[in-house]
N, CA and C of each residue as an Amber inpcrd file, in Angstrom:
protein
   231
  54.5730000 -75.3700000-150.1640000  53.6670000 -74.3220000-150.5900000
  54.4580000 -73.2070000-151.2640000  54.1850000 -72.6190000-152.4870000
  54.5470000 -72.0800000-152.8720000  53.7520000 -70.4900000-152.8930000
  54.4980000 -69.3620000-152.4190000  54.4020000 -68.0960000-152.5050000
  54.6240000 -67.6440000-153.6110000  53.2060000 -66.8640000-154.4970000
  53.8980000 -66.1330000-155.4050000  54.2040000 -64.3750000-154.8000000
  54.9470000 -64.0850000-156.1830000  55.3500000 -62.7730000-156.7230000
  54.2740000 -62.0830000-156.4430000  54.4060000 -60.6460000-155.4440000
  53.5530000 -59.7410000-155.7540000  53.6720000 -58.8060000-157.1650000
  52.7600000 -58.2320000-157.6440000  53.2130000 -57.6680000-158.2530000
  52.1900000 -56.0410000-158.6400000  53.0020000 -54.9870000-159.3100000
  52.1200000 -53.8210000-158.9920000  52.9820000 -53.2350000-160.3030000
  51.8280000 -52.4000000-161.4290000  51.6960000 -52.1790000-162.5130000
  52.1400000 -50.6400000-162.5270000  52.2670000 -50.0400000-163.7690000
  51.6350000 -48.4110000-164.3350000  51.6770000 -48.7590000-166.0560000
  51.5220000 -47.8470000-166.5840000  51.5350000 -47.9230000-168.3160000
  52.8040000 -48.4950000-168.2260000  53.4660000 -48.1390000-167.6630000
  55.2010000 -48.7660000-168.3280000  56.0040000 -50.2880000-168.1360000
  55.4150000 -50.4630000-166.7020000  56.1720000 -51.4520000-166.7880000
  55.6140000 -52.2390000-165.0710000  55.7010000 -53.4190000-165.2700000
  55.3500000 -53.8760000-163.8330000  56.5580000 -54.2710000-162.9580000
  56.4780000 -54.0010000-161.7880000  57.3550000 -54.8580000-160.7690000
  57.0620000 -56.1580000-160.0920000  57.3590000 -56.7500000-160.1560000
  57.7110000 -58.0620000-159.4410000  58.2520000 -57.7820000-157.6950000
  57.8110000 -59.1760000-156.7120000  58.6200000 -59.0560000-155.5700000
  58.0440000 -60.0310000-154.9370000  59.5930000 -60.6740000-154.5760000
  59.3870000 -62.2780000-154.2320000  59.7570000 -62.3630000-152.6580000
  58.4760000 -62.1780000-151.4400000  58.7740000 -61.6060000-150.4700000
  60.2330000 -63.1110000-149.9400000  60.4030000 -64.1210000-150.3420000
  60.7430000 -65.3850000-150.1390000  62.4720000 -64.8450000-150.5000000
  62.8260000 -63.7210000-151.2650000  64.0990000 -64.0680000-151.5980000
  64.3370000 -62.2950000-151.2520000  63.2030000 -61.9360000-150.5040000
  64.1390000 -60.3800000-150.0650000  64.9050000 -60.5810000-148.2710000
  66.0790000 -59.6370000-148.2890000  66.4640000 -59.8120000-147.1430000
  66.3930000 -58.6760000-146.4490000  65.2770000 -58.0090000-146.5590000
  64.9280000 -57.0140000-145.9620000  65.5250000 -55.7920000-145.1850000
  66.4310000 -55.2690000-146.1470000  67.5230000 -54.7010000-146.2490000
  66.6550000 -53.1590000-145.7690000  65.3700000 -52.7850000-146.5690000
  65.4180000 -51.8680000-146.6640000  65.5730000 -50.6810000-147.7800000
  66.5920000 -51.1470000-148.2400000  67.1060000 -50.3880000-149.2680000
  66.1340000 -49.4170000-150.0850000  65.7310000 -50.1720000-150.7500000
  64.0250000 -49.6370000-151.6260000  63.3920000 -48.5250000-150.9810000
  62.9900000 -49.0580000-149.6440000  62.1940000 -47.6640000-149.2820000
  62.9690000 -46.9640000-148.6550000  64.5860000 -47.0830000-148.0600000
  65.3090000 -45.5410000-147.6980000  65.7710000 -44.8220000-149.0140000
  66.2020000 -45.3600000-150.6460000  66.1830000 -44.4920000-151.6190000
  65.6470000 -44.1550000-152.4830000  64.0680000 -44.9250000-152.0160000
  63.1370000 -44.4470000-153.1460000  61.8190000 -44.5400000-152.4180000
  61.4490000 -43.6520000-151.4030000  60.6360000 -43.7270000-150.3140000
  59.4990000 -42.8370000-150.4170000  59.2240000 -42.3560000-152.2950000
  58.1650000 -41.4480000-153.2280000  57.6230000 -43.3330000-153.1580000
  58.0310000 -44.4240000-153.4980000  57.3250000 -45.5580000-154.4190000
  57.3300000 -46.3580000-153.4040000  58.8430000 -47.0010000-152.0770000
  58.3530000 -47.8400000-151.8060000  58.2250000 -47.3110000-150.6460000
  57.3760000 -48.0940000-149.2960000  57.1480000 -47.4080000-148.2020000
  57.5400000 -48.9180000-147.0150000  57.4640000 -48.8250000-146.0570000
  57.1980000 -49.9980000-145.1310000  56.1040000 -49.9710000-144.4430000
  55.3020000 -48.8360000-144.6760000  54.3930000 -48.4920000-143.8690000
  53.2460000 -48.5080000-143.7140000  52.9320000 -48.0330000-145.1100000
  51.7250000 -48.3760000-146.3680000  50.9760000 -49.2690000-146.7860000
  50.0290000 -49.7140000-147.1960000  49.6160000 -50.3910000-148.1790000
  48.9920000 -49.3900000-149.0850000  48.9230000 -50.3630000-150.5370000
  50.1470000 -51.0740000-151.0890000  51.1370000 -50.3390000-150.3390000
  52.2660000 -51.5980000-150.3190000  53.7820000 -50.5340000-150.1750000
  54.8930000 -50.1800000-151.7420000  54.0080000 -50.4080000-152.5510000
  54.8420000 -49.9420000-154.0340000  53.9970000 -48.8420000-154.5920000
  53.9140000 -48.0810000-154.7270000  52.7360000 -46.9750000-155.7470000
  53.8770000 -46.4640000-156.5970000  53.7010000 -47.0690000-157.9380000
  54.6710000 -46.3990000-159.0870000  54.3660000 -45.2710000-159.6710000
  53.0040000 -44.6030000-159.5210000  52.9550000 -43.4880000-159.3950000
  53.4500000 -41.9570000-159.0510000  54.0770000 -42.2980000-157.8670000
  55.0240000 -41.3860000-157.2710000  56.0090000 -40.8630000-158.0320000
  56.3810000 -41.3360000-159.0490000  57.3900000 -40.8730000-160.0240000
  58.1630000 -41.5750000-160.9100000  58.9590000 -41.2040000-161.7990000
  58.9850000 -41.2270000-163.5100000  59.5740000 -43.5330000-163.1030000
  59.3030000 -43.8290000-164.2400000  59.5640000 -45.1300000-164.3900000
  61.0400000 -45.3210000-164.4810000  61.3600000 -44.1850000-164.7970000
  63.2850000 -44.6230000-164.8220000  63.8990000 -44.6270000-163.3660000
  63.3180000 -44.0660000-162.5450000  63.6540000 -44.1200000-160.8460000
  63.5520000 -45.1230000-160.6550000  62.3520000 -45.6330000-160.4520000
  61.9570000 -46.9550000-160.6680000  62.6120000 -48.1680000-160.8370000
  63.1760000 -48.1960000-161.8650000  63.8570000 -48.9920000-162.5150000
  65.3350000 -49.1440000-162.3870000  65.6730000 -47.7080000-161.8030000
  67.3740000 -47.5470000-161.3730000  67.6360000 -48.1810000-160.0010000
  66.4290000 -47.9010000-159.4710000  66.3830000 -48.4770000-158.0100000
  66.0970000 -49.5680000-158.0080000  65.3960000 -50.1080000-158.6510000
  65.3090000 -51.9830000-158.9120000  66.6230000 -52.7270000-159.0560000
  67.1130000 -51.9670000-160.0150000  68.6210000 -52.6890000-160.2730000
  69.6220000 -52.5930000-158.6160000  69.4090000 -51.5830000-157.8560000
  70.5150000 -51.3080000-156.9470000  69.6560000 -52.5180000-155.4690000
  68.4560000 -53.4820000-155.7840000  67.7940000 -54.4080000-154.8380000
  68.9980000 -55.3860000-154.5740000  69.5970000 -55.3850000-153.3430000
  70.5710000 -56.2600000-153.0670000  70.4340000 -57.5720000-152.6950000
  69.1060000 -58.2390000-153.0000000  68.8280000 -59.8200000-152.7800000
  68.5050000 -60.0000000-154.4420000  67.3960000 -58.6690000-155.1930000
  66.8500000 -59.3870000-156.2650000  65.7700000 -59.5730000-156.1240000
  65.4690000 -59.6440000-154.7250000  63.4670000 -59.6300000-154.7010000
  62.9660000 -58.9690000-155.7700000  62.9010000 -58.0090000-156.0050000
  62.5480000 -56.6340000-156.8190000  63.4590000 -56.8070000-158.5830000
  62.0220000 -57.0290000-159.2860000  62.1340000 -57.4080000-160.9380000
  61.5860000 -56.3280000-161.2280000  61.0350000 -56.3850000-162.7850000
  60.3780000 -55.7470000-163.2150000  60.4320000 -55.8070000-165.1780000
  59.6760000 -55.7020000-165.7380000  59.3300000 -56.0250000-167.1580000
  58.8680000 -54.7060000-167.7140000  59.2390000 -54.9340000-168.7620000
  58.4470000 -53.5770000-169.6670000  56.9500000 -53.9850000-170.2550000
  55.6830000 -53.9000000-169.8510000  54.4540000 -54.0220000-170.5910000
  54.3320000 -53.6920000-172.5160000  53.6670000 -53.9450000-172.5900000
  53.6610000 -54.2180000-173.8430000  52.1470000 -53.0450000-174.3400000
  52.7390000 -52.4460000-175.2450000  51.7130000 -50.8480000-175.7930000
  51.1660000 -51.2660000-176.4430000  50.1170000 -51.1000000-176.5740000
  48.5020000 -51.2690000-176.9150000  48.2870000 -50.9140000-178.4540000
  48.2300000 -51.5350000-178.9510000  48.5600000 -50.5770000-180.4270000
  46.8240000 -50.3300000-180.7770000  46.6300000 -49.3010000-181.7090000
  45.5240000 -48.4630000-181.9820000  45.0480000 -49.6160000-183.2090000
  43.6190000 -49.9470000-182.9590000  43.1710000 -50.7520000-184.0500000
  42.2270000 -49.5910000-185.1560000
């Protein structure tokens, strides 16, 4: 059986998270605990602040659970 990817949006960019390949370190929500929470549902709200946090803290995920893509802007017809 295969588990997918959760995943949770804003204008900028979505995250990914593959509960199958995190090792539940933690990490995420002790340095970025505006977005991720353990406590919560959702436990990601990208809301909390700017997309480059976000994204700095994605990179520092020490399994890799935690992706993320840039969405694609809507262009004006």
């Amino acid at each position: 059986m295969e588990i997918k990817a959760n995943e949770f949006s804003n204008d900028d960019i979505t995250v990914t998270y593959d509960p199958c390949q995190c090792v539940l370190s933690g990490t995420c929500a002790k340095e970025l605990s505006d977005v991720f929470s353990n406590s919560i549902i959702p436990w990601v709200n990208l809301d909390n602040t700017e997309t480059k946090k976000v994204i700095e803290q994605i990179k520092r995920c020490p399994s890799g659970a935690l992706k993320y893509y840039k969405n694609s802007k809507k262009q004006a017809s």
